[in-house]
Every structure is written in C-alpha cells, then in structure tokens.
C-alpha positions in Angstrom: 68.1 72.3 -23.4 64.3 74.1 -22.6 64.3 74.8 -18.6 60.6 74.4 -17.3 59.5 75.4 -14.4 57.8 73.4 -11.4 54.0 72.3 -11.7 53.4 73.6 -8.4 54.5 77.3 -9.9 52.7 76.7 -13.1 49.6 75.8 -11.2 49.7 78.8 -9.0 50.8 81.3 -11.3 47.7 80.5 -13.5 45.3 80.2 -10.4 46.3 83.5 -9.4 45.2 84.9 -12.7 42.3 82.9 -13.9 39.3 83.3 -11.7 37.9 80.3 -13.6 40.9 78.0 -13.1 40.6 78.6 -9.6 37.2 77.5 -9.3 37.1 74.3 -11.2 40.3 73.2 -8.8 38.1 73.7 -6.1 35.0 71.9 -8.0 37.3 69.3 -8.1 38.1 68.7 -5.1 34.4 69.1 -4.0 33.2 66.8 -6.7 35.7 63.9 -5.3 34.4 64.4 -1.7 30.9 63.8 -2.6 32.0 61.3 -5.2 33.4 59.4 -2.3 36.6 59.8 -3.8 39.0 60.9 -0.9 42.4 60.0 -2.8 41.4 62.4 -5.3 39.7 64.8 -3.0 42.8 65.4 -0.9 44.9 65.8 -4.3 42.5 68.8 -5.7 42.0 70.4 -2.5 45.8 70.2 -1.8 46.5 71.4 -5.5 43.8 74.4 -4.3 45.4 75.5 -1.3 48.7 75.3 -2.4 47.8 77.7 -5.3 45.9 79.8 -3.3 45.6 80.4 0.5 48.4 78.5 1.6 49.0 76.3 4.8 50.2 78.2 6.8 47.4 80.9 6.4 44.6 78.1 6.3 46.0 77.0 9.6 45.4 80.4 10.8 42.0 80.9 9.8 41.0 76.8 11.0 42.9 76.9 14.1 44.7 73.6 12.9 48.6 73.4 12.6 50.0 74.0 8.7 52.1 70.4 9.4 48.6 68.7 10.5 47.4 70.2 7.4 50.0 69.2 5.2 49.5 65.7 6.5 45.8 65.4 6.2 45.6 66.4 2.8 49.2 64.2 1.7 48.8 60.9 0.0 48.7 58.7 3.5 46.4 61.6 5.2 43.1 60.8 6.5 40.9 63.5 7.1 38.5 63.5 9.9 34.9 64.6 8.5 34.9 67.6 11.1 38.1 68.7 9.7 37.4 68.3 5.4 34.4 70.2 6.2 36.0 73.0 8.1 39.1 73.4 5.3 36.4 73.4 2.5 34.0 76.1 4.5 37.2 78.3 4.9 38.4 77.4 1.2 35.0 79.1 -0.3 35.1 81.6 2.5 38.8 82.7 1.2 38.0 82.0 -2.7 34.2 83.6 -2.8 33.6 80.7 -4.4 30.6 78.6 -3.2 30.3 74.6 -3.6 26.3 73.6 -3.8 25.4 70.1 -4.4 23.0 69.0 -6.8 21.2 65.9 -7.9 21.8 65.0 -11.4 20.3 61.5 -11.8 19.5 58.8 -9.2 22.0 56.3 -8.7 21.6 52.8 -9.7 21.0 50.1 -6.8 
C-alpha cells in the first residue's frame, strides 16, 4: 500500500520551491476576483496563503484576526471588498509578485 501525503503539503512544498507555481496560484485567485468569480477566488487565494504566508502572519501584517481570515476565505466566507483588497495588496507585498489588470477583448452585451 503507496502512503501519499496531504495536498495541502504537496501544494506548499512545491510553492515554496517553484517561483512560477507560486505566481500562477496567485493569478488565480486574481483572475477569479475580477472574473466575478468569488467561489473560486476565495479557493486560490486560500490555496496561496496557506502555501505561502500563512494566517496567522497575514493577520499580522492586515491587522485582521487569522480565525476572521480563515473564515472569510472558507467556502461559506464572504469577503468584504475593503478586506479582499487588503489580503491581495499584502499577498503581492509578501510574494513580490504584482497583479495588473488588462483588457483582452470587450465583453459581449
């Protein structure tokens, strides 16, 4: 019988070495926010911190409480607009990654 180890260990074990891993989590969850897509956005960004930063030191740095945080970004969470934006400023602030928007195509009416 093959033991395997947690996703959530897989997923930070490769984040921590693949700079490019770790940026196209965060694209992820930065695409889904703008997509309008906040299911998926709170997955990525969740999948992000947990392979990154961490809670408990993104509570730090935002000034909001890790179990807040947790909550927010769980699958009944519902992130204030004032609070998204401040975990995803401190995200790219921690990574050195930057999130820019740009317009691909007009949308349809």
């Amino acid at each position: 019988m093959t033991l395997t180890r947690p996703f959530k260990e897989l997923v930070k074990e490769r984040a921590q070495r693949d700079a490019a891993f770790r940026e196209a989590l965060l694209m992820e969850g930065g695409d889904a926010v703008l997509a309008g897509d906040l299911e998926s956005a709170k997955m990525a960004l969740r999948v992000f911190i947990n392979a990154t930063i961490g809670f408990d030191a993104l509570a730090s740095a935002t000034g909001t409480p890790a179990k807040s945080l947790m909550r927010m970004f769980g699958s009944a969470g519902n992130p204030s607009a004032r609070n998204l934006l401040a975990v995803l400023h401190e995200l790219q602030r921690q990574s050195g990654i930057s999130l820019q928007a740009k317009r691909l195509e007009p949308l349809a009416d």
